[in-house]
N, C-alpha and C positions, 0 to 999 in steps of 0.2 A: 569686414570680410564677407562675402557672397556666399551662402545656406546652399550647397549643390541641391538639383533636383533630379526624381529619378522615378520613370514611368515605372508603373506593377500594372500589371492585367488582375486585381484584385477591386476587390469591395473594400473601402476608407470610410475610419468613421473616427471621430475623437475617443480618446479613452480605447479604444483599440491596440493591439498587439500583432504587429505584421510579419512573419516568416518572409524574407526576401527570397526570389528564386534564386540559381545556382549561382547564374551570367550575373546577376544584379548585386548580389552577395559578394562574389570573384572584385567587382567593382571596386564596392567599397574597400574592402579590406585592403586591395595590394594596388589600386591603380588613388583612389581616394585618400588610401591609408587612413580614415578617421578610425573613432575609439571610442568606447563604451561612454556614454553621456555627449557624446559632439550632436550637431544641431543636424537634421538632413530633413528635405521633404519629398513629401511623394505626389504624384497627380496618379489618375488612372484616366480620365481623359472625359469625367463627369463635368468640368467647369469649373474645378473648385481644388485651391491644395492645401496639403495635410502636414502640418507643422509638427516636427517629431526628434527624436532622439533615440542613439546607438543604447538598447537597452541589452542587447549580450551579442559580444564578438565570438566566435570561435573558431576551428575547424571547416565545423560540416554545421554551423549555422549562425544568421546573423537578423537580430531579432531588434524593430522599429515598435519603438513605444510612441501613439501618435497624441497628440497635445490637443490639438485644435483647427477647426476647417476655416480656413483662409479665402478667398476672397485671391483670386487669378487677375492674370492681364484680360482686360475684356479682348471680346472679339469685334471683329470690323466688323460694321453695318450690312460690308457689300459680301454677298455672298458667289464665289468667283469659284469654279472648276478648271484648272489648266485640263488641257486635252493633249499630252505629251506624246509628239510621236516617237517612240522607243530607238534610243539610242546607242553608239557603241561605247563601249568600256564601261570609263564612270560617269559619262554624261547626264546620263537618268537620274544616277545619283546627286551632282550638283542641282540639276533644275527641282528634281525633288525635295532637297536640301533649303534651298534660296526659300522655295517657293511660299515653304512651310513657315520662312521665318517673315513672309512678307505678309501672311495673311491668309491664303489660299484655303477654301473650305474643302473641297476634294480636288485629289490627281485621277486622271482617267487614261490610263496607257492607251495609246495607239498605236497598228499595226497598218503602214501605208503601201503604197506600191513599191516605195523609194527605202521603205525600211529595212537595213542590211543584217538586221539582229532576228534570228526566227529561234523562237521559243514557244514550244509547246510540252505536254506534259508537266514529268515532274522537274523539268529544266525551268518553265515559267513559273512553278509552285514554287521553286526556291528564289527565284528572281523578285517576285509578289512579296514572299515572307521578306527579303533582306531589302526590298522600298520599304515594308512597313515600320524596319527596325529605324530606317533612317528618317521616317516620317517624327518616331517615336523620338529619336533622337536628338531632330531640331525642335521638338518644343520644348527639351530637355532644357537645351541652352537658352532658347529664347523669352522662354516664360509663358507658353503658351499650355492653359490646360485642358483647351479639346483640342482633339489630336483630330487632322483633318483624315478623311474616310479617303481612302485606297480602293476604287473601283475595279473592277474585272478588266482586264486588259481585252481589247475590241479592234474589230478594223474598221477602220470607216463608215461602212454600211453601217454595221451593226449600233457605232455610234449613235448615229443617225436615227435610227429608229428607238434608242433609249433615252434622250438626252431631252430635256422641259426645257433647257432655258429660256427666256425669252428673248436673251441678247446673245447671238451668237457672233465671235469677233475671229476671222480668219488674220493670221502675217501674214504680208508679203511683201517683198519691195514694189513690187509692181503695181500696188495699191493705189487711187487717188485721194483716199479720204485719211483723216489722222485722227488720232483719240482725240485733238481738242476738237473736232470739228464734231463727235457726239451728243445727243442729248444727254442727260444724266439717267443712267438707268434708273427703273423703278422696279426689277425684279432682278432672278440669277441671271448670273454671266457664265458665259464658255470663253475660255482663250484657245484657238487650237494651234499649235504652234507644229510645222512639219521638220522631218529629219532632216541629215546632211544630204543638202541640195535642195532642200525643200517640197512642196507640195506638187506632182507631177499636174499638169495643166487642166488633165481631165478632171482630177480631183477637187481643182478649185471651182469649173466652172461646177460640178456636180453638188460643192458646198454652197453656190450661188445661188442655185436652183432650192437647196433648201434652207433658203432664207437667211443665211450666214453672208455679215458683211464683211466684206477685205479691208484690211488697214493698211497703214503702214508707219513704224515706228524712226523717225527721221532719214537720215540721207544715207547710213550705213547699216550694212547688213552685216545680224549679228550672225552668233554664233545658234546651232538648235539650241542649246543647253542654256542660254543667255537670253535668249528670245522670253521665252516665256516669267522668269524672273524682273526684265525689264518694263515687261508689258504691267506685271502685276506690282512694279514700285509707282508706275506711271499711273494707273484706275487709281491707288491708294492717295496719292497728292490730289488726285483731280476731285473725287468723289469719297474717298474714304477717310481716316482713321491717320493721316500721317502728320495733319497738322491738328490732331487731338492733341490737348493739355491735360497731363496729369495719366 
């Protein structure tokens, strides 16, 4: 039977005794149901998990007696940033979701011309907090114990002027060139993937101009939310971590 796991914003160390926060605590006891001595582990997002056990259930607290530091899913080689343009409903959510479990070292929100979600203030602070939870969430399931970094949500420009990599990869159908027709990186990657309808025209050639090259991922155009998931199962076969053993 499979040990759940469960992100703390905490300091883990063996021989340790962890106070779980409220949500996390709520978890166990009624969505979990485990019980005092059952096995559970924790990451916090160091690289490394904490083999442990239900050392008191109660009320108003629920208290991890930690065992031993473990030895995580390693991380891929390639270090890859999706550039998500902000999507409607739960869209963000999935490509966030996927993206986390395909490997992806940060998500970088973006805010385009074509983008139909505007959030600013403490409308995008709640937005930000409930990506991180779900950042949080799929390394939960996946086994991942660094948690990829969540960037400041940006528009284009601003992109632009904060962003190192040295492989920038725009979608688009209209593309001529394909990921197998690239060299193998030897540094970070950007994927930037535009919202529903895509990257308005200016935008593209404006991404051209700095340096970002066009792809495109075969004969069907996906979905925004799909786009960038696919792109980053497609690097991970070519160059990455999918046909690792063991």
């Amino acid at each position: 039977m499979r040990v759940s796991r469960l992100f703390v914003a905490q300091e883990l160390a063996p021989e340790a005794e962890v106070a779980l926060p409220a949500q996390a605590a709520h978890y166990v006891q009624r969505v979990l149901k485990l019980r005092v001595g059952d096995a559970l582990v924790l990451f916090n997002g160091d690289g490394a998990d904490y083999a442990g056990s239900l050392a008191l259930v109660s009320k108003n607290q629920v208290l991890i007696a930690l065992h031993a530091r473990l030895p995580a899913v390693p991380e891929s080689k390639l270090q890859i940033t999706l550039a998500q343009a902000i999507g409607k409903g739960d869209r963000m959510d999935y490509a966030v979701q996927k993206a986390t479990e395909l490997g992806v070292t940060a998500i970088q929100p973006l805010f385009t011309k074509r983008t139909e979600v505007r959030l600013q203030g403490a409308r995008l602070e709640r937005r930000m907090a409930h990506w991180l939870g779900t950042l949080r969430a799929a390394c939960e399931q996946c086994g991942r114990a660094v948690v990829p970094e969540l960037l400041p949500a940006r528009t284009l420009d601003q992109w632009q002027a904060s962003d190192p990599s040295a492989v920038r990869l725009v979608l688009t159908p209209e593309a001529s060139s394909s990921l197998g027709e690239l060299r193998p990186p030897t540094g970070p990657i950007t994927v930037l993937v535009g919202p529903e309808g895509g990257f308005a025209e200016e935008e593209i050639q404006q991404l051209k101009l700095a340096a970002c090259q066009t792809i495109r991922l075969g004969p069907r155009v996906l979905r925004t939310e799909s786009a960038g998931p696919a792109v980053l199962a497609a690097l991970q076969t070519l160059w990455g971590d999918f046909n690792a053993i063991g």
